[in-house]
N, C-alpha and C positions, 0 to 999 in steps of 0.2 A: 485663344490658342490652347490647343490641349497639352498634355507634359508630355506625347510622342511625336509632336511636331516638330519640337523644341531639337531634334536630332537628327530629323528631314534639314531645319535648317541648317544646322553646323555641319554638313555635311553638301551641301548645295556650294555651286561655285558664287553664290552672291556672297558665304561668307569670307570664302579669299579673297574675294572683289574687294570687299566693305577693309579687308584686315590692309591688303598692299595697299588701299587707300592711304588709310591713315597712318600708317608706316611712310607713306611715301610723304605725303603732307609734314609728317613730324618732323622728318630728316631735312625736308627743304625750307623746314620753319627755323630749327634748329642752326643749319647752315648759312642760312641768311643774315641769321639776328648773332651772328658769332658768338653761338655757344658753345660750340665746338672748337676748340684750338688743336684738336688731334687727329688729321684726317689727312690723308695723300692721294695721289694719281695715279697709276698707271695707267696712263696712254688715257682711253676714253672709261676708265674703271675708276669709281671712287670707293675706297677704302677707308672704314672709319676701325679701330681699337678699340676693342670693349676688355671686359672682366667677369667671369664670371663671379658665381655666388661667393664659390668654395677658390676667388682666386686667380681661376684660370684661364691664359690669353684666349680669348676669343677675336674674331673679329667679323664686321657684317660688310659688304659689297655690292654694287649696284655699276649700271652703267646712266652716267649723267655726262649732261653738256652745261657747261655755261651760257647764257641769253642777255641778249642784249637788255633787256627791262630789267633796271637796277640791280644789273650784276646778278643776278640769281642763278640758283643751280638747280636746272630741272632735271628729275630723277626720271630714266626713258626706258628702265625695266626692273622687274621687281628684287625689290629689297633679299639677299641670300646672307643667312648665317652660317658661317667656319666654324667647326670647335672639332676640337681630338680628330682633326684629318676629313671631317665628314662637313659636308656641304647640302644644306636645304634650305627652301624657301623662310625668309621671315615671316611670323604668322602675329606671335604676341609683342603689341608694341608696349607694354607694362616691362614686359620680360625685355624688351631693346633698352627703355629708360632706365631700368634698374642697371644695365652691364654697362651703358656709358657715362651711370652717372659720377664716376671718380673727377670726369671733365668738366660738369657741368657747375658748379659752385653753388649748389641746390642747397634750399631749406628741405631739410630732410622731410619734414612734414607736410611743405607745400606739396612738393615732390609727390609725396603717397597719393594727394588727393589727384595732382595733375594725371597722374596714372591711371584713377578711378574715373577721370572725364573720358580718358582714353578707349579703356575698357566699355566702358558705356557707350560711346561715337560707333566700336568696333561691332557689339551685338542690333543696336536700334538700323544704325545703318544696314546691316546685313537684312533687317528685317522687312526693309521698309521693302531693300531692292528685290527680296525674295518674294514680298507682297504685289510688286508690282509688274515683276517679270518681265517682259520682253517688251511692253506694249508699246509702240509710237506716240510720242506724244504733237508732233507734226501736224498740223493740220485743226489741232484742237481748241478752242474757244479760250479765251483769258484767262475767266473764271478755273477751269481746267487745268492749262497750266497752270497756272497760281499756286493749285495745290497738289497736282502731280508731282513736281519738278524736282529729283531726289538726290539734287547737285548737293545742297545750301553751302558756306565758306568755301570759295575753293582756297583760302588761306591757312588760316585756321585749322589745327589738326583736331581738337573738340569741337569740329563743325556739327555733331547732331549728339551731344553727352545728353541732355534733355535728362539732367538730373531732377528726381523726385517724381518720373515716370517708371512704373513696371511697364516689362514689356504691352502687359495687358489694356495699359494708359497708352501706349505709342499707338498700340493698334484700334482706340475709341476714338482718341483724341488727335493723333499726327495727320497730316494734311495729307502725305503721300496716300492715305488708306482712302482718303475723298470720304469721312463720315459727315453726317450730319448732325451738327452740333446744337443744342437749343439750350439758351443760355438762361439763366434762372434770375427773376427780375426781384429785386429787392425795395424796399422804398425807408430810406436815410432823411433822419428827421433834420432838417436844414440846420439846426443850429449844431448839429454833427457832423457837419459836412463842411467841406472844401469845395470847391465850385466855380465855373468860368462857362460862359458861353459870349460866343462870337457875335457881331453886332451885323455880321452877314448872314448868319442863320438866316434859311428861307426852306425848313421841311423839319416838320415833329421830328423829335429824338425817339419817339412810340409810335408802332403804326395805329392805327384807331381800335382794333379789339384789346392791347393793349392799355391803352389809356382809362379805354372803357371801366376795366378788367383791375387797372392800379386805383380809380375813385373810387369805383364800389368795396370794395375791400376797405379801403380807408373808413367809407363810408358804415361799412356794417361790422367795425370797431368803435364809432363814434369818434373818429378822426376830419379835420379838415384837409385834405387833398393838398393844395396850398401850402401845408406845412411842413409836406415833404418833396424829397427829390426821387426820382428813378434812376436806379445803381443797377443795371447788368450784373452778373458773373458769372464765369465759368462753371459748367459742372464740376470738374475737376476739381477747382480751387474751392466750391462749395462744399465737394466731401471731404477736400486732404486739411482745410484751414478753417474756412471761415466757420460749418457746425461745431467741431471740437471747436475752437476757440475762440467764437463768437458771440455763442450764446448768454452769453451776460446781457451785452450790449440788444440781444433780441427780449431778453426779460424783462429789462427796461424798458422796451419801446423805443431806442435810439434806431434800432434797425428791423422792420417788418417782412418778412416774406410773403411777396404777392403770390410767386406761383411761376412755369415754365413761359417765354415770352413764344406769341403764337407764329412768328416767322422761323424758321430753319436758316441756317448759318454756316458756311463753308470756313473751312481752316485754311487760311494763305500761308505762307511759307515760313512766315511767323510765327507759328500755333496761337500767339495769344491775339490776332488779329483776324477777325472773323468777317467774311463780305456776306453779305446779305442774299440768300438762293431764294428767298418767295419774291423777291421783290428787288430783282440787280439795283436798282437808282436810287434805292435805301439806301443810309449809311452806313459803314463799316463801324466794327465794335472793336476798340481794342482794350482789352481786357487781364488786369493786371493776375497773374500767377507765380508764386511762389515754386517757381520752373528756371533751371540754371542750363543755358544752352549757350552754346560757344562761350561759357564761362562767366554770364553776366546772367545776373539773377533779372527773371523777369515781371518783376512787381513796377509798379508806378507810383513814384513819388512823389505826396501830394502837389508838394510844390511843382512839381511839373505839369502837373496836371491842370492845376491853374493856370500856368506860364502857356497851355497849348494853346486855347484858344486867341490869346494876346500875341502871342510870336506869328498866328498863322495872319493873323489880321494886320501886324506891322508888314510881315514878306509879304504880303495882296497888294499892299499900297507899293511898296518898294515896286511890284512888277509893274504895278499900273501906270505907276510913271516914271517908265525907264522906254526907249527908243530900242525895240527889238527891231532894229533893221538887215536886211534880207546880206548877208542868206542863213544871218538864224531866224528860228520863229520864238512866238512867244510862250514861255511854259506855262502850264498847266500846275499848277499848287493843288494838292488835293488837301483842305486846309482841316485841320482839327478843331471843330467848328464849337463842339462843349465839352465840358470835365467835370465829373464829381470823384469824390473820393469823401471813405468813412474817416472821421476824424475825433474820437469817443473824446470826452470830456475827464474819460479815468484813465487815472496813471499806468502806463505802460501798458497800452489795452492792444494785443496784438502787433502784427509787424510793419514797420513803416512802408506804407506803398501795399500792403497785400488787398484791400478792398477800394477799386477805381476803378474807373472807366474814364473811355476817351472817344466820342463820335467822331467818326472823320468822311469825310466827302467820296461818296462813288466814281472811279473813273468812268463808268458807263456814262453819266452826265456831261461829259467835257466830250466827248468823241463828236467831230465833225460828219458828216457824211461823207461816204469815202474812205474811211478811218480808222482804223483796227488798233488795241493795244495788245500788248504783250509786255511781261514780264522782262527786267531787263538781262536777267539772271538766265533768259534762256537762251541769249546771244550766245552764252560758252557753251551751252546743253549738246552732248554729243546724242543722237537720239539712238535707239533701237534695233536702226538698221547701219550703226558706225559711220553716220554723216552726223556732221552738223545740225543741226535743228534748222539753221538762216541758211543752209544750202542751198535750196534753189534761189533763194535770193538773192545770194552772192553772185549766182554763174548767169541769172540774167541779167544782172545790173555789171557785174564787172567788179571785181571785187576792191579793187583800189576806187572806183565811183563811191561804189557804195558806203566804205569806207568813211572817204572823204565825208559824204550825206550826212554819217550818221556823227561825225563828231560837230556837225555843226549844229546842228538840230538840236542833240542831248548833249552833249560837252560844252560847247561855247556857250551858252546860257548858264550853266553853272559857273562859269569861269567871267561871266560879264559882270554875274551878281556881287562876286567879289571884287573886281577893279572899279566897276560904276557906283559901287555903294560900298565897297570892305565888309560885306557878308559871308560869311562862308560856311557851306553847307557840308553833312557830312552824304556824301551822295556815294554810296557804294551802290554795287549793282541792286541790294534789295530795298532800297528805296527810289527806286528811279524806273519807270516805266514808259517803253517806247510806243508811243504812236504811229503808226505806219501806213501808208499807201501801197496796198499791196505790196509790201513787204519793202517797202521803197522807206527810210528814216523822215517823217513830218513835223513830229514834237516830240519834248521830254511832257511826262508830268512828275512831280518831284511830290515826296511822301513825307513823314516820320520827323517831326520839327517839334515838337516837344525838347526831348535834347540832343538834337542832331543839329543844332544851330552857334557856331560862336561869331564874336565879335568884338568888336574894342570902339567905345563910345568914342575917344578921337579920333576917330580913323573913320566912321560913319559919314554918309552924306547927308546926313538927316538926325532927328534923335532918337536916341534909340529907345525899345519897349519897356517902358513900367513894369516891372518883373518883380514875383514873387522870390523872397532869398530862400536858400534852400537851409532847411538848422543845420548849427554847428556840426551835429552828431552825423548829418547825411555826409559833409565834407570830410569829416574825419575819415569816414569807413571809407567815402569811394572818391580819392582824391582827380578821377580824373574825368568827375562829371560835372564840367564848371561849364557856363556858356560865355564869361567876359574875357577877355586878358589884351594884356597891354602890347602884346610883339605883335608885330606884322609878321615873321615869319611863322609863326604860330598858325595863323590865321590862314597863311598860304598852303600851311604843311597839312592842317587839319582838311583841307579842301584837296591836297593832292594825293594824300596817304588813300581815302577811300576812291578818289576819280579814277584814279589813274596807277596807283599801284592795287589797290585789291580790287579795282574793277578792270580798266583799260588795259595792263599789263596781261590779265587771263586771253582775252580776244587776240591780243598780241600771238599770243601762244598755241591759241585754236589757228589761227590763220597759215602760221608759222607749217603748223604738223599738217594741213589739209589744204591748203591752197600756196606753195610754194614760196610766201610773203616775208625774205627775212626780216627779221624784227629791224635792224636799221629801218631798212623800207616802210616799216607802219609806223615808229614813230617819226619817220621823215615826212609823211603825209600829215601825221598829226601835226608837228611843228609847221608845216608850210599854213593848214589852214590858221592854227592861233597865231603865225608871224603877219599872215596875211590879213584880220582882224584888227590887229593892233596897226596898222598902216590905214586902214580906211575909217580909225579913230585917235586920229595922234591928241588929239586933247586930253587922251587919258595917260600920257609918256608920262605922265610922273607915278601914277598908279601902277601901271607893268612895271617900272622900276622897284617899286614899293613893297608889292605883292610877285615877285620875278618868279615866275613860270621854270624858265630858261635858266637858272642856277643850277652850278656846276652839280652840286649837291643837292639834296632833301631832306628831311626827316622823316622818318617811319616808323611808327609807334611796332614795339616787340610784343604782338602776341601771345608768341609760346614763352618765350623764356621769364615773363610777367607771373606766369602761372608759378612758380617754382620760386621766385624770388618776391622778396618784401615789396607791396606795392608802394610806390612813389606817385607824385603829379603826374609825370611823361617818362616812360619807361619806351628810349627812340635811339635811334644810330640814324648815320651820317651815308646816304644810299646816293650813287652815281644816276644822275638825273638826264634817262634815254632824251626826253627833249634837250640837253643840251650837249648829245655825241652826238659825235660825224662819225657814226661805223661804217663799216665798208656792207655795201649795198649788196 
């Protein structure tokens, strides 16, 4: 992008778009996770107090409603700042968190950076939507969506900060721009490496020019092939990390560069997860970077990495022998099938998790005939033309049918996995992908199990995986990346916080503002199908009691206000639990 573009865009309505986003987002993150103790009413008006620099009363306004989905306040027109008599749109949400932060009980220093996540969500996202402008994405192919889709968190106000990207990185590397990525293949001498592959493997991890292309190199060093592994990685993470800081480890010989791999790579919604464009049935690469988006760094941890192909091969067995009886189907695991990661033998040789990879299985493979997936992240997608994305799906199936369909399909198998076995998955909308019959709900297939998996070994139907422990030092920094724990409600909350409050609650909400559906009404259908489940399996009544759905309350882990305050294990409040009201219809 040249440096007069840079002025086309701040001046384009995608950056007001991108700004009342995350203004909108922050304030209803904020108001949810009660960090705000200073905010009022009138009438359908909310009124929050701020301060300026030099002091002076400020204050910002909005018109919101309250919603049935755990109490939440949806902001329903854009955010306006008051100061000295004068009234205009809010634009800087750095400048919003600086004026109310006398409320917020911030670490002063979290605080600056949370602002910088901010500021960065407010420019990438402006960019992505000025890059992609008006287009439909309706009608469009998986793959497509995949990387179109320029929603990602609708939670989350750092939904796209994609820290340690310049613009100039969003626009090679972000999936919205739909580039073609070719990932630079490395070969890690085995006794430096970390390592796991699945005992379902059934297709090279290298397509054959590849393979060809990693011997002969070995070969015309005087190397045996054999004695090392094939390590993927990012371009990005190639230029920003591993040549500055890796090259020791290349002067030794621990780590070789083969050369660019000869397939092309799309960017999913992930950025560090890339699907296969020469060859859809290929594996997906997921690819660790040293990339901080919605706030969690995206490197991979070797331990996890090992842990993927073992977790994905206990949850295979788990589905295999579990009674998917109608009217759910059976999901779709799209399993993480090998992991390596570099693991130097010298002290403090780079950053834990920044050189890994992880294969994982093509949805194109599991598609039945008849079959179509999609993203599940595009159920909320308002598209191009101010409908829905599942619009005509909705009006030809009936929108409470379809409804219905679709939570038994992709909901009640998540929700089975946990009472029939105490698994619980963290299944938010970007790791869950629907299957559909022409546009009709068929199957989930379920993604991202490395550490999107907990559990508690007495609580299992079974034993649980032989698991790598992750070091002391990973627990210390990121307390809340553990896969075991002893609470059953833990284990309910971890499974409900992504199903059904950052996934199910959004559709709640689409439905809400475009098909007339008040929110009582969608989780009334939701409760009827899971009350309905649990009656044509009373063998499991001690589990639903166990794992309780239908609890007055919930837990919901705090996003934004995590950002600003010292991090703990579970940083969660106490959320009124839409399955368990009788709102008025």
């Amino acid at each position: 992008m040249q440096p007069y573009d840079y002025q086309n865009l701040l001046d384009s309505p995608f950056y007001r778009q991108a700004s009342r986003r995350v203004l909108r987002q922050l304030l209803e993150a904020l108001l949810f996770e009660d960090a705000l103790p200073h905010y009022e009413w009138q009438g359908e008006t909310l009124i929050v107090p701020a301060l300026s620099a030099d002091h002076a009363p400020v204050s910002y306004r909005c018109r919101a409603q309250h919603t049935f989905s755990f109490g939440r306040i949806r902001i329903t027109e854009p955010l306006l700042r008051e100061a000295d008599g004068v009234s205009e749109d809010a634009t800087d949400p750095a400048l919003f968190l600086a004026e109310i932060a006398p409320w917020l009980g911030a670490d002063p220093i979290l605080l600056s950076r949370f602002a910088a996540e901010l500021t960065a969500t407010q420019i990438k996202d402006a960019q992505t939507l000025h890059a992609r402008g008006y287009q439909a994405l309706r009608g469009a192919d998986y793959d497509t969506v995949e990387a179109r889709l320029t929603d990602s968190h609708p939670y989350h106000p750092s939904y796209k900060s994609r820290l340690g990207f310049t613009l100039s990185d969003n626009r090679a590397y972000a999936p919205e721009f739909s580039p073609t990525v070719t990932p630079l293949l490395l070969a890690v001498r085995r006794d430096c490496s970390r390592w796991a592959v699945s005992a379902t493997l059934n297709q090279p991890l290298l397509g054959e020019a590849d393979v060809q292309r990693f011997s002969d190199e070995l070969t015309r060093r005087g190397l045996q092939a054999e004695d090392y592994l094939p390590l993927p990685v990012h371009p990005w993470q190639w230029d920003e990390v591993i040549l500055p800081g890796y090259h020791q480890a290349m002067a030794r010989g621990e780590l070789l560069p083969i050369g660019p791999l000869a397939d092309h790579y799309l960017p999913q919604q992930s950025i560090r997860t890339l699907s296969n464009l020469s060859d859809p049935g290929r594996l997906s690469l997921k690819l660790a970077m040293n990339l901080v988006n919605t706030s969690t760094s995206r490197v991979l941890a070797p331990h996890t990495v090992q842990n993927a192909p073992v977790i994905s091969d206990w949850l295979h067995a788990l589905v295999e022998r579990t009674d998917w009886a109608e009217p759910m189907a059976r999901p779709v695991l799209l399993r993480e099938v090998a992991g390596v990661s570099f693991s130097s033998k010298a002290p403090a040789h780079g950053q834990y998790g920044a050189l890994a990879c992880i294969w994982r299985e093509s949805v194109h493979n599991h598609l039945q005939p008849g079959e179509a997936a999609l993203p599940m992240t595009a159920l909320m997608h308002v598209d191009a033309d101010g409908r829905p994305f599942i619009d005509p799906w909705v009006k030809r199936y009936g929108s409470e049918a379809w409804l219905k369909r679709l939570i038994e399909r992709a909901w009640l198998p998540v929700l089975h996995l946990l009472w029939e076995h105490g698994t619980a998955l963290e299944s938010h909308a970007q790791n869950m992908i629907l299957l559909h019959e022409d546009g009709f709900p068929a199957r989930v297939a379920l993604k991202d199990f490395h550490d999107g998996v907990r559990f508690s070994k007495a609580l299992l139907s079974g034993p649980a995986p032989v698991l790598t422990a992750p070091p002391a030092e990973h627990a210390r920094v990121n307390p809340n990346s553990f896969l075991e724990t002893a609470d059953a409600d833990e284990l309910r909350d971890f499974t409900f916080d992504a199903l059904f409050f950052v996934n199910l609650a959004e559709l709640a909400w689409l439905f809400q503002r475009f098909y007339d559906m008040a929110g009582a009404r969608f989780w009334q259908i939701t409760r009827e199908v899971l009350r309905a489940h649990q009656q044509r399996h009373p063998r499991l009544a001690a589990r639903y009691a166990l794992f309780d759905c239908f609890a007055d309350q919930v837990s919901i882990e705090l996003l934004a206000s995590r950002r600003f305050r010292q991090e703990i294990r579970l940083r969660t409040r106490l959320a009124p639990n839409p399955l368990a009201q009788q709102g008025k219809l």
